[in-house]
C-alpha positions as CSV (number, residue, x, y, z in Angstrom):
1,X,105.6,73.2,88.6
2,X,102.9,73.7,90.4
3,X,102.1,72.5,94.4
4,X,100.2,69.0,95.1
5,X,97.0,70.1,96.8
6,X,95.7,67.7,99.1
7,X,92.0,68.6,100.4
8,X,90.9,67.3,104.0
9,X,87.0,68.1,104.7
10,X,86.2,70.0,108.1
11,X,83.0,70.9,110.1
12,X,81.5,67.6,107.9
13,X,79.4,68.9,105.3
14,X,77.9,71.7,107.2
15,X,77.1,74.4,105.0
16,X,79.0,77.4,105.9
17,X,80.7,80.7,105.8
18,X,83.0,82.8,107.6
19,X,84.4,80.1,109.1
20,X,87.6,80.8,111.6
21,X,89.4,78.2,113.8
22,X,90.4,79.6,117.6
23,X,94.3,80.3,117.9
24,X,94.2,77.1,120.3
25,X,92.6,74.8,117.1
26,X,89.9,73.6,118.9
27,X,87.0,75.4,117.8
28,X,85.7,76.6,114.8
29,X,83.7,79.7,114.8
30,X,81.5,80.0,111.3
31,X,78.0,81.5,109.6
32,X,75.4,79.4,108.6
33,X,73.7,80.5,105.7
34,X,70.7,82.1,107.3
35,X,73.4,84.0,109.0
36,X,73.1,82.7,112.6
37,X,76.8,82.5,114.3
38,X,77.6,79.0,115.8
39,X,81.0,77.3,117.2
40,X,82.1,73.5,117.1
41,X,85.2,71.5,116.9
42,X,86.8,71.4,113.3
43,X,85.1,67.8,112.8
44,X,81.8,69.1,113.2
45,X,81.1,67.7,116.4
46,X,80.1,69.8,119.4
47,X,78.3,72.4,117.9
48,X,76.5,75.3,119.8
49,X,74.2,78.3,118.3
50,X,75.8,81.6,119.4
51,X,73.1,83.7,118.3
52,X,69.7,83.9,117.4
53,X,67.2,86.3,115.5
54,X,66.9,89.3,114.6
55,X,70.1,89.6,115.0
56,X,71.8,88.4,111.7
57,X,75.6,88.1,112.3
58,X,78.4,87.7,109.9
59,X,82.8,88.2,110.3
60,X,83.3,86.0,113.5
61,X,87.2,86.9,115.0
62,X,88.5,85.0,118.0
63,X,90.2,87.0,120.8
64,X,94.2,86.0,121.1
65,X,93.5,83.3,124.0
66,X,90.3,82.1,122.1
67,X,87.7,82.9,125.1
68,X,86.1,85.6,122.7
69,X,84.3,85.7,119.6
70,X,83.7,89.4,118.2
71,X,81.5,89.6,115.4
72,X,79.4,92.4,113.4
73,X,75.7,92.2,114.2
74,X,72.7,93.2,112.1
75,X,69.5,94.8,112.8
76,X,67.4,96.8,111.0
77,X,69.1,100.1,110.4
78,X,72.5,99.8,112.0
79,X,74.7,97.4,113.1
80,X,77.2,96.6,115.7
81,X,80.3,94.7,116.9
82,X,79.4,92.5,119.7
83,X,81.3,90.2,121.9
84,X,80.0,87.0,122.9
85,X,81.8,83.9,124.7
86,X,82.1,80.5,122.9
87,X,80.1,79.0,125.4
88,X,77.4,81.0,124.9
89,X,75.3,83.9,126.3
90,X,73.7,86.8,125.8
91,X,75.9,89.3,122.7
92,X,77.2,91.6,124.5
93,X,78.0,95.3,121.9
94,X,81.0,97.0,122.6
95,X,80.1,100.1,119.9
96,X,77.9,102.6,119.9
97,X,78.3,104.0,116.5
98,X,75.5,102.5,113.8
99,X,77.5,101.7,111.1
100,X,80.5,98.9,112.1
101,X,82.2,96.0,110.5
102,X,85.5,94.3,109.8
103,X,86.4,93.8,113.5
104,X,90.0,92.5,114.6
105,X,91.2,91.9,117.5
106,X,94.3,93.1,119.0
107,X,97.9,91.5,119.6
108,X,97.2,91.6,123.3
109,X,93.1,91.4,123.5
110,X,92.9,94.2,125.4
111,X,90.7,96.3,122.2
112,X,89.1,95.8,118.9
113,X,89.9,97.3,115.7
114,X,87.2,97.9,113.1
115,X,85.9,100.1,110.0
116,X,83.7,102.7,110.8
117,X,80.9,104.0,108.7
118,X,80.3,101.7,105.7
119,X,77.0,103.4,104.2
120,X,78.5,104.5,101.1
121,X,80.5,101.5,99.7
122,X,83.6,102.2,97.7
123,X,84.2,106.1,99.8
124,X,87.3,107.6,101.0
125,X,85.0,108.8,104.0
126,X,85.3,105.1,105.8
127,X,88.1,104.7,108.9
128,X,89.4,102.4,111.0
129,X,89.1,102.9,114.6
130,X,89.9,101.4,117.6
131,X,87.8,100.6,121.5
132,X,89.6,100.3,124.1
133,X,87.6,97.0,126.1
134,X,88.1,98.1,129.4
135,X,87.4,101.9,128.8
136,X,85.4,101.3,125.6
137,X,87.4,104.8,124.7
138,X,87.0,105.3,120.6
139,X,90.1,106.1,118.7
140,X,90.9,106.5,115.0
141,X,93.7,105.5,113.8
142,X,95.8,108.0,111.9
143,X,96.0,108.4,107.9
144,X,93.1,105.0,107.7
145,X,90.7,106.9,105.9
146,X,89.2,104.5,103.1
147,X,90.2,101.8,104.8
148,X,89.0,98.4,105.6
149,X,90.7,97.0,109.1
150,X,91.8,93.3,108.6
151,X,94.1,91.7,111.4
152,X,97.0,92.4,113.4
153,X,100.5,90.5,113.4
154,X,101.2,88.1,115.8
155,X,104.0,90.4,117.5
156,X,101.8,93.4,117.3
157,X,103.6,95.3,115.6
158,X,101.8,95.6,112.5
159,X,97.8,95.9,110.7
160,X,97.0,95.2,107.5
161,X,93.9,96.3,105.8
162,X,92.8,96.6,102.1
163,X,91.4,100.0,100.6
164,X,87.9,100.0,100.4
165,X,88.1,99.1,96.7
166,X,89.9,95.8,97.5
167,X,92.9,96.8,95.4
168,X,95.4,97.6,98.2
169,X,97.1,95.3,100.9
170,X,98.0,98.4,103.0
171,X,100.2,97.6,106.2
172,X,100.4,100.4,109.1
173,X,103.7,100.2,111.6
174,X,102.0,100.3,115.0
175,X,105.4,102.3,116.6
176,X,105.5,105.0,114.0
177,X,101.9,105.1,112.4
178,X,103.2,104.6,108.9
179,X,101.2,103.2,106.3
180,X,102.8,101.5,103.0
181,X,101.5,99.6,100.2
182,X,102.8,95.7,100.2
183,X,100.5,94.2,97.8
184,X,97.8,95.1,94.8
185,X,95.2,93.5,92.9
186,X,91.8,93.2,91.2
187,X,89.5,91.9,93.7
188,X,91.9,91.5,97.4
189,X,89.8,88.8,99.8
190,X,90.8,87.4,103.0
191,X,93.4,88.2,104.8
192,X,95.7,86.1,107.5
193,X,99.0,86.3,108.9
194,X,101.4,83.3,109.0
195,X,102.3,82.5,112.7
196,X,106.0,83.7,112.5
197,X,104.3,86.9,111.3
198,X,106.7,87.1,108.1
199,X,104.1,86.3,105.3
200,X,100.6,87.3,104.7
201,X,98.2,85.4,102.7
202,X,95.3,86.6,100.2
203,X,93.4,86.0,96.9
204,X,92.5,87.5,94.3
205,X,88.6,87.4,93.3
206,X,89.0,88.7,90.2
207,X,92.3,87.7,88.8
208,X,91.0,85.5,86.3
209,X,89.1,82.4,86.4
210,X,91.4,80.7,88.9
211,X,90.7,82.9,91.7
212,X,94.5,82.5,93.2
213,X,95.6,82.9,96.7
214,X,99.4,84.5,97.4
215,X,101.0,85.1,100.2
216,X,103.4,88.4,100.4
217,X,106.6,88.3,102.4
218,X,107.1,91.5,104.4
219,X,110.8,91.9,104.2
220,X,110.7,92.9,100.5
221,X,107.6,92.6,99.5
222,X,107.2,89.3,97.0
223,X,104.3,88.2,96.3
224,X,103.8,84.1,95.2
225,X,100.6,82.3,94.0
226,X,99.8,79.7,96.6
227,X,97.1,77.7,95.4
228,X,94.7,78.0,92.7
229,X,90.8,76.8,91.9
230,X,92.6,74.5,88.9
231,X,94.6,72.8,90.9
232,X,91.1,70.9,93.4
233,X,91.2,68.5,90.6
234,X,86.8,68.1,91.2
235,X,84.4,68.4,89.1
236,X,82.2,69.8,91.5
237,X,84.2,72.7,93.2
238,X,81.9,75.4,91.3
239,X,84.4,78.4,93.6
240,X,86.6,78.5,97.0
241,X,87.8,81.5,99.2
242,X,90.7,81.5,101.7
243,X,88.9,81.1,105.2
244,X,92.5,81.3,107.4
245,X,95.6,79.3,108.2
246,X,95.6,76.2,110.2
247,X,98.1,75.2,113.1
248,X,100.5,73.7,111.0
249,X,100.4,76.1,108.3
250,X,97.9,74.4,105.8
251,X,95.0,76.7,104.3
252,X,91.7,76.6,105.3
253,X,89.0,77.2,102.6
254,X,85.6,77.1,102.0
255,X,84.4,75.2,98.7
256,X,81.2,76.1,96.8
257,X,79.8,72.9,96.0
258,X,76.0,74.7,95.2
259,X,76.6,74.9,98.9
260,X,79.7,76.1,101.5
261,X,81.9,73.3,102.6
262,X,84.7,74.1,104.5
263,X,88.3,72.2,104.4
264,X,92.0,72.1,104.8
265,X,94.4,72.0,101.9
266,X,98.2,70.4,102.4
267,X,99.1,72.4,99.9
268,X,103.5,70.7,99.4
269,X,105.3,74.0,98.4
270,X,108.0,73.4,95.4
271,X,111.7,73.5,96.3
């Protein structure tokens, strides 16, 4: 039997992607399509433009207390990780190196975690690294090579990050620098982490038509399909991807109407 899916539009109707809420819930940080980063409240309402040409952003991450936003930032020939608050201002980059993206923030706020050197897509010779925010000291972290950085737990005790093929959910044990496999697939996408930290959710791009999103439980590993593009029940959803987890634990996606609309699913889990 599979779950009822109840689907609750956000951000009304504005065409979107990237879309994160702030840990708080009030805001919604998201990428228009001519890639301009903006924040409003999930409603829609409120909305401000963060950033402005040349610069082309894309992956907004809200800091822990949700008084950041960190994004990648595009220019001709290299890019960056910037910081910016979500009341706006002037970006403010917090690399130096020309070739950035996937930034996370850590457990505490006090650094950002993100992939360095993405030229050559697909290649073992990508690594995660870490700036310290107050320092802005560069660190890689050990055994990440061909590696795509993702998020942290809630307790800070863990990373997860897919290979660079999108085949691995890879998790790395902060205390002891230990990497281990916890999930695999044909096309990994999204990545978020309930808020008790015990479950991770996903999808699957290429696992079929149906483009299903799991979550994996970290104690032993089981993985269980969540929701799927069969079970919208519209004619008109043409594709989804996971966007993150609200506040109360329902899914937030963005639908592909021959445009990006973002909502909340109540997705009622089978006893």
């Amino acid at each position: 039997m599979q779950p009822r899916v109840h689907s609750i539009p956000y951000l009304s109707g504005i065409a979107a992607r990237n879309a994160e809420l702030s840990p708080d819930g009030n805001w919604v940080a998201y990428i228009t399509m001519d890639w301009k980063l903006w924040r409003s409240r999930p409603d829609g309402s409120s909305r401000l433009q963060l950033t402005f040409p040349p610069l082309a952003a894309a992956r907004p991450h809200w800091s822990p207390d949700s008084k950041k936003i960190a994004f990648r930032g595009d220019l001709i020939g290299s890019n960056k990780i910037y910081l910016i608050s979500p009341e706006g201002g002037s970006p403010e980059p917090v690399t130096s190196e020309p070739y950035v993206d996937y930034p996370c923030w850590s457990a505490d706020g006090k650094s950002l975690i993100y992939t360095w050197d993405t030229r050559i897509p697909f290649s073992d010779k990508n690594l995660i690294a870490q700036v310290d925010l107050k320092s802005r000291k560069v660190s890689a972290l050990p055994g990440s090579q061909g590696m795509n950085a993702e998020s942290f737990s809630p307790d800070g005790r863990y990373m997860a990050a897919y290979t660079t093929d999108h085949t691995k959910l890879m998790l790395f044990q902060v205390r002891n620098h230990r990497w281990t496999e916890l999930a695999h697939g044909n096309s990994l996408y999204g990545m978020h982490w309930s808020r008790d930290g015990k479950y991770i959710y996903f999808q699957d791009l290429a696992s079929g038509l149906d483009q299903p999103v799991f979550r994996v439980r970290l104690s032993d590993g089981k993985s269980d399909p969540v929701v799927n593009l069969k079970q919208f029940a519209r004619a008109d959803v043409m594709n989804y991807s996971l966007a993150g987890l609200m506040p109360d634990g329902s899914l937030l996606v963005s639908f592909v109407l021959g445009r990006g609309d973002v909502y909340a699913l109540d997705v009622d889990f089978p006893h």
